[in-house]
C-alpha positions in Angstrom: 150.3 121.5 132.7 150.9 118.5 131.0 150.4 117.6 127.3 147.7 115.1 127.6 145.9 117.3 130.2 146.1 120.1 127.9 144.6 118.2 124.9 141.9 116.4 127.1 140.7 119.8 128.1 140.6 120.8 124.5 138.6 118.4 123.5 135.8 119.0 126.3 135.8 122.5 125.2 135.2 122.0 121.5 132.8 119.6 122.7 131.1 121.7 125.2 131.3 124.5 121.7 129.0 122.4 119.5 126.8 121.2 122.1 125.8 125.3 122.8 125.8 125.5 119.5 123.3 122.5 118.9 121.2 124.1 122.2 120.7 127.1 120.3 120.2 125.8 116.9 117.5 123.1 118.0 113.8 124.2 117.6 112.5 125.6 120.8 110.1 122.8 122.2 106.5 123.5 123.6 106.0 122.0 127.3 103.2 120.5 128.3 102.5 119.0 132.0 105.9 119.6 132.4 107.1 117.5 129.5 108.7 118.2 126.0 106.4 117.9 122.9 109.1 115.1 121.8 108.3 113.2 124.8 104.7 113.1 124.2 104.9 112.3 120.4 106.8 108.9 122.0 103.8 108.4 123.8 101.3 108.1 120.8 100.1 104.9 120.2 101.2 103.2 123.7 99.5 100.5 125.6 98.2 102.9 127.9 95.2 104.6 126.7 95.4 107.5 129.0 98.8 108.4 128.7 97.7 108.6 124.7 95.1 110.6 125.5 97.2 113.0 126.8 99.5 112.6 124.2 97.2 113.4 121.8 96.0 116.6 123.8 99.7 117.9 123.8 100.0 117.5 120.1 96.8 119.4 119.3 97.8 122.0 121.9 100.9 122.6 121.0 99.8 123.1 117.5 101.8 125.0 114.8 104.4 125.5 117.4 105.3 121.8 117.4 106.0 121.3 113.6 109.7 122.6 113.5 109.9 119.7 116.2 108.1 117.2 114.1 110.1 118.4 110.9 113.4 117.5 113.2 112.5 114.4 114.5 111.5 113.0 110.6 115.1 113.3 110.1 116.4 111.3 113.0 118.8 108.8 112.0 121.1 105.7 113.9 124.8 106.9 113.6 126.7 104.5 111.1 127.9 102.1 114.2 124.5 101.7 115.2 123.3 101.0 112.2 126.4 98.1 112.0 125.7 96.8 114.8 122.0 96.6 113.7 123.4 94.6 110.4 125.4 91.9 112.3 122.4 91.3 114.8 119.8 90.9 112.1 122.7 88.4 110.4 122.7 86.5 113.5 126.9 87.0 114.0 125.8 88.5 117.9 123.3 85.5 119.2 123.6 86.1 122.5 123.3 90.0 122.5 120.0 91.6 122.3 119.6 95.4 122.7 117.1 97.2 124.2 113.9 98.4 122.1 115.0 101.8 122.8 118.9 101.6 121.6 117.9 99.5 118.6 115.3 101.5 117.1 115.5 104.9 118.5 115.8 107.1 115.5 113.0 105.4 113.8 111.0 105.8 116.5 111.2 109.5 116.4 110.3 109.6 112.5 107.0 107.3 113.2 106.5 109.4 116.7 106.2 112.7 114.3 104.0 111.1 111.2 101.9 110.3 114.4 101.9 113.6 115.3 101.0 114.9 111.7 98.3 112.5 111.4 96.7 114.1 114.8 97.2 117.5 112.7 96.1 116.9 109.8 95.0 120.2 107.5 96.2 122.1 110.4 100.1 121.1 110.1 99.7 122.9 105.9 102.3 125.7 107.0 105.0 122.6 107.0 104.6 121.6 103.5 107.8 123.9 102.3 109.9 122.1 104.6 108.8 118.9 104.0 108.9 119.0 100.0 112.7 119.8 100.8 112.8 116.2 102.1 110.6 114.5 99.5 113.6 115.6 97.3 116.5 113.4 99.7 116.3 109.6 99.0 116.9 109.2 102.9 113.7 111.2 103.8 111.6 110.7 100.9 108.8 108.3 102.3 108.1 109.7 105.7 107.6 113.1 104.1 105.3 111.9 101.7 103.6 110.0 104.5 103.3 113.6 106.6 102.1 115.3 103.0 99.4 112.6 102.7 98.2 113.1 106.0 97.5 116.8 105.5 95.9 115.8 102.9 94.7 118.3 99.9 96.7 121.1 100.2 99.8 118.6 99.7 98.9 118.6 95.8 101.0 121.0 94.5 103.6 119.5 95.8 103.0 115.9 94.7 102.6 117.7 91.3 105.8 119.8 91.2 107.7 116.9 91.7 106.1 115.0 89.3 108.1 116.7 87.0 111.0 116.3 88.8 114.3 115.8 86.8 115.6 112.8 89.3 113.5 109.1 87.9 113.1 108.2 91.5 111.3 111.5 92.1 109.1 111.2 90.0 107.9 107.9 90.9 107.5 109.0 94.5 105.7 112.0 93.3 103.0 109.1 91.2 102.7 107.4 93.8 101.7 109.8 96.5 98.9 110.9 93.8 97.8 107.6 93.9 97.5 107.2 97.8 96.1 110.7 98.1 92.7 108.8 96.5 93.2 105.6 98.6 90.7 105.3 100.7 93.5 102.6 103.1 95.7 104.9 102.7 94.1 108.2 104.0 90.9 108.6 105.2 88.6 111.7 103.4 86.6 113.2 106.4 87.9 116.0 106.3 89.2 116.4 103.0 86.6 115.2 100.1 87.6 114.6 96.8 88.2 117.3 94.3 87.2 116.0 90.5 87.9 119.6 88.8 91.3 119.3 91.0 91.7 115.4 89.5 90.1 116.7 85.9 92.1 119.7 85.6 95.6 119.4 86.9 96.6 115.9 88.4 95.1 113.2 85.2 97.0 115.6 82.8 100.2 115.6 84.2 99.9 111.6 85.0 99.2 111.2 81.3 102.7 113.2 80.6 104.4 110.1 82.9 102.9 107.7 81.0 105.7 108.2 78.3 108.4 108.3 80.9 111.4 107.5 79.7 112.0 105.3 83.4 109.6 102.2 83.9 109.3 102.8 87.6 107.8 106.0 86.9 105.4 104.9 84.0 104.4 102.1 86.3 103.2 104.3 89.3 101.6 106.8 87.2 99.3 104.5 85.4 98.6 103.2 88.8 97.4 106.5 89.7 95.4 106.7 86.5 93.6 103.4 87.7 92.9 104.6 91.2 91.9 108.2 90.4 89.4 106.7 87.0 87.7 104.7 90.2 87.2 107.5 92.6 86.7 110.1 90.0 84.8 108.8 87.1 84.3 112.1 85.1 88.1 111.3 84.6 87.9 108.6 82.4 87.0 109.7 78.8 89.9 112.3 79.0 91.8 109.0 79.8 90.9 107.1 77.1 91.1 109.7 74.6 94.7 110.3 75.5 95.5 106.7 75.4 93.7 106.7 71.6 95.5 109.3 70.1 99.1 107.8 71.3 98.2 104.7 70.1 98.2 106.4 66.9 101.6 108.0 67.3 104.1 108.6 64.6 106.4 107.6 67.7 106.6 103.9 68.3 107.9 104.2 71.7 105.0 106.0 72.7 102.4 103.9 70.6 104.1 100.9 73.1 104.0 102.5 76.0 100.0 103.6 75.5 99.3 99.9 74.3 101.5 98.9 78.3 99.2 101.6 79.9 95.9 100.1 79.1 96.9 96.7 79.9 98.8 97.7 83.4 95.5 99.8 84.5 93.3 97.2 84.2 90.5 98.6 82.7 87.3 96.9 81.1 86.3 99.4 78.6 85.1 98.3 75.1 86.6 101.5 73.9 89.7 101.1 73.5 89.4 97.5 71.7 88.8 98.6 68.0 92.5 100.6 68.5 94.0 97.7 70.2 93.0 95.4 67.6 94.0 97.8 65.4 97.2 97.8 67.0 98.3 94.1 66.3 99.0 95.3 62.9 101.4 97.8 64.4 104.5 97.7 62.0 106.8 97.6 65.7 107.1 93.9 67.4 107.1 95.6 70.6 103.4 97.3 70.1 101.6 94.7 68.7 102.6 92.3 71.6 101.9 95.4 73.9 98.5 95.6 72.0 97.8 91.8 72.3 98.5 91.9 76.1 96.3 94.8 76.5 93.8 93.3 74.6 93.0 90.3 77.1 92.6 92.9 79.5 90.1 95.0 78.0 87.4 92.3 76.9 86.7 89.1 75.7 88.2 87.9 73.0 85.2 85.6 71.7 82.8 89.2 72.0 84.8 91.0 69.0 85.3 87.5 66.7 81.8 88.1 64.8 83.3 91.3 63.9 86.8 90.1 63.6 86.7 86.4 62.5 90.6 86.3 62.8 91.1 87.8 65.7 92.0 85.0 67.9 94.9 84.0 65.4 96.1 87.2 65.3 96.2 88.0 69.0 98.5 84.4 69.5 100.7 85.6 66.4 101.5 89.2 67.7 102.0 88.1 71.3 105.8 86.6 71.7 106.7 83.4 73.6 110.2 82.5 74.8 108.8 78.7 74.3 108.9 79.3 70.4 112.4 78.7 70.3 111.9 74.9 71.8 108.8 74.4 69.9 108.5 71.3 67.9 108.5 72.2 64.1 107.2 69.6 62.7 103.4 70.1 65.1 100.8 69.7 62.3 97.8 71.2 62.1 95.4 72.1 64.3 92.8 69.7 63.3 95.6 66.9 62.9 96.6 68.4 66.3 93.7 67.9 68.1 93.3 64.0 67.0 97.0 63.2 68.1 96.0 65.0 71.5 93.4 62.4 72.2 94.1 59.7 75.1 95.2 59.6 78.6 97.5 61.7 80.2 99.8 61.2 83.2 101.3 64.1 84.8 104.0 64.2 87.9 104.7 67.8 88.3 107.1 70.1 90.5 106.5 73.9 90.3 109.2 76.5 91.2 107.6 76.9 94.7 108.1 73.5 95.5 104.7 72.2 95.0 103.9 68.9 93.5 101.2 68.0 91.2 99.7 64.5 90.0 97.0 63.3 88.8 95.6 62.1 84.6 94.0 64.3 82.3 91.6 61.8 79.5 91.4 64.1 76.3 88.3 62.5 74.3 87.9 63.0 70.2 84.6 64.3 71.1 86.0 67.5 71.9 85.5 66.8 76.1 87.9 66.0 78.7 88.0 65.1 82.4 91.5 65.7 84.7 91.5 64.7 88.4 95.0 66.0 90.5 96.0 66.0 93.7 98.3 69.0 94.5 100.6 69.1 97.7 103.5 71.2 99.0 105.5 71.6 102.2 103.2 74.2 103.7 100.1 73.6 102.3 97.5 70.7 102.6 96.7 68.4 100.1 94.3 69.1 98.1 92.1 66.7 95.5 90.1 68.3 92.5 88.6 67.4 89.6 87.4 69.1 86.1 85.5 68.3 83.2 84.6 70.6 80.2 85.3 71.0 76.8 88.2 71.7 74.5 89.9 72.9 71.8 92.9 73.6 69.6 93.5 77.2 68.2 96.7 78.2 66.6 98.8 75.5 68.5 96.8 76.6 71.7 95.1 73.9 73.9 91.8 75.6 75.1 89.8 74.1 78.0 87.0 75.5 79.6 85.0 74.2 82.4 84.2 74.7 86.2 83.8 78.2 85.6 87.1 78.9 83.4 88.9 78.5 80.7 92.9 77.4 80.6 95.0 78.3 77.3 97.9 76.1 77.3 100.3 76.1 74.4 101.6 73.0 72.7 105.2 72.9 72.8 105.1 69.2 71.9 102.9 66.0 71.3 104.4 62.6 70.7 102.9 59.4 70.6 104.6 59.3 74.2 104.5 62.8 75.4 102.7 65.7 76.0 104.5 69.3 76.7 102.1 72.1 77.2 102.9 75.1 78.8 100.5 77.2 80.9 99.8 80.5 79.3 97.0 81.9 81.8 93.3 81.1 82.9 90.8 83.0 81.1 87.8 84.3 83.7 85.1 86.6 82.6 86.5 87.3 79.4 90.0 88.2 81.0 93.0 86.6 80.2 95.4 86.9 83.2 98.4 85.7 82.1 100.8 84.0 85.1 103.5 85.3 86.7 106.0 82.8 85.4 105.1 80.4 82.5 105.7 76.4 83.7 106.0 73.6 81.5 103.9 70.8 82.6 104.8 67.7 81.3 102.4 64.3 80.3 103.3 60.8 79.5 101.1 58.8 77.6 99.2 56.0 79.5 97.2 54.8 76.6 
């Protein structure tokens, strides 16, 4: 025989080896109607109804017999060529080559075919949960397990919890986040599975208020987004909440005093309870708290409700927070009733934001302490649009306050000329709530007269 016969042969019975091998290893399938369970988790969620009917009657009859299958298929990946391929037609480098649906996308088919398949389940698929927390753990199986875990719902707590303290950041932050979508009504729907307070009281806040600290912000950010969601859907939660957040605001720590003073701002809430530590706060002998504690402090109430008790308070909430635009700030502004006079006129203003939107229009500052602006603002993919605002104004520590048509702009002065005007948007205050914007424009104004 020759050489190349003899190695050929070889090769189809190594080959013939693993695929035995593979046969036996494989989870043994339930059959219903003459198909495979795998075939009919494909089927969910087609265009025709009865065929997912049937589906659907296949899952639930199969049962607990058809997790090992589910558990397999949540694993199904492209091999690395498939996945290439996949790259250069999504960079446009094959035009004229279009796979099939099936070739393209038939491992993650399989993983949303099984979440389908655990969603039928529900409760009834709890005898999976070891497996699955195995593939919470992996990075490349991480989100469809915790999708499966939050579909059966309750019982997938401990889990959630365990690796909450998870030594890996990411983890963690997976962990937070499943917590948070277990109360997320969008997310997963309660029927079956009501609310637990003494579960969210006893076990799930305290262990949130441990990540809080984290030493990783991905993880601090998800768990106080848990906080938020679980205070809504569980109020009894919220004192123990609160007092947590007090007490590490008074911290000998300063990393932890910053990260309570973050917390309360990130959350969101409107409590006046934690005000009188916040304001407290801006004292802080760290930078990094007291501009936490100012942030924080815009969140959690007005700033004009604590002034009678605080006269200062507005002064010191614009010194502690910290401005990039400092550095460029005139030095020679004067004050702010000097300010305010040199403000007075009219204003043009011809502005271009990051997103490619244009602005124009004149704003007419009176000595009276009123103003008017009419702008038109257009962009490529918007429409035009024409408005107009009058209101009242005024100048606190270098800060151009206008309120009218139902809120209140802060602006800070970066500069006033005789010529020019450079303010520089720091958020719109609404219902007492500063929200500060995502990225702070300078707007620039030429004097018309």
């Amino acid at each position: 025989m020759k050489k190349p016969v003899r190695i050929a042969l070889a090769v189809l019975f190594i080959a013939g080896v693993g695929l035995c091998a593979w046969e036996i290893r494989r989870p043994h399938e339930p059959i219903y109607r003459g198909k495979r369970l795998s075939a009919w988790l494909c089927a969910l969620g087609g265009k025709d109804l009865e065929s997912h009917n049937q589906a659907v009657d296949a899952v639930r009859e199969a049962g607990t017999n058809g997790l090992p299958v589910m558990i397999e298929m949540l694993q199904a990946r492209d091999p690395a060529f498939k996945v290439r391929i996949m790259q250069l037609v999504n960079r446009q480098r094959l035009i004229n080559w279009r796979p099939g649906p099936g070739w393209m996308y038939g491992a993650a088919a399989r993983r949303a075919a099984a979440l389908r398949g655990f969603h039928i389940l529900g409760t009834q698929a709890e005898v999976s949960i070891p497996a699955l927390e195995k593939l919470l753990l992996l990075s490349n199986t991480s989100d469809d397990a915790a999708i499966a875990l939050l579909y059966i719902g309750r019982p997938a707590i401990s889990t959630f919890c365990r690796a909450l303290t998870n030594e890996v950041p990411w983890v963690r932050a997976r962990a937070a986040k499943g917590l948070y979508e277990l109360h997320d009504s969008q997310v997963v729907r309660w029927s079956e599975n009501p609310s637990d307070s003494d579960c969210d009281r006893q076990t799930i806040v305290p262990l949130l208020l441990d990540r809080i600290v984290d030493q990783d912000e991905r993880v601090r950010s998800a768990a106080i987004s848990a906080l938020f969601r679980i205070s809504a859907t569980t109020p009894e939660t919220t004192p123990m909440i609160i007092s947590a957040w007090s007490a590490r605001l008074d911290d000998l720590d300063p990393l932890v005093r910053r990260f309570a003073a973050e917390a309360v701002f990130r959350c969101g809430t409107r409590t006046e309870a934690m005000a009188p530590k916040l304001i407290k706060a801006l004292d802080d002998p760290d930078k990094d708290v007291r501009e936490k504690a100012a942030a924080a402090l815009r969140r959690v109430s007005s700033l004009t409700v604590w002034t009678n008790l605080y006269p200062d308070l507005m002064r010191r909430v614009y010194t502690a927070e910290s401005f990039r635009s400092l550095v460029d700030r005139s030095e020679n502004l004067p004050n702010d009733l000097e300010l305010g006079r040199k403000l007075a006129g009219t204003w043009a203003s011809g502005h271009t934001s990051a997103k490619g939107d244009r602005m124009n229009g004149t704003l007419i500052i009176s000595v009276d302490g009123t103003f008017v602006s009419r702008f038109t603002l257009s962009g490529v993919n918007r429409d035009t649009w024409h408005y107009e605002s009058e209101g009242t104004w005024q100048v606190i520590d270098g800060v151009w306050i206008a309120s009218g048509s139902g809120s209140t702009d802060h602006d800070r002065i970066i500069n006033v000329s005789e010529h020019e005007l450079v303010l520089e948007s720091e958020g719109i205050e609404s219902n007492g709530i500063l929200v500060h914007p995502l990225g702070r424009e300078r707007i620039v104004h030429t004097r018309i007269k």
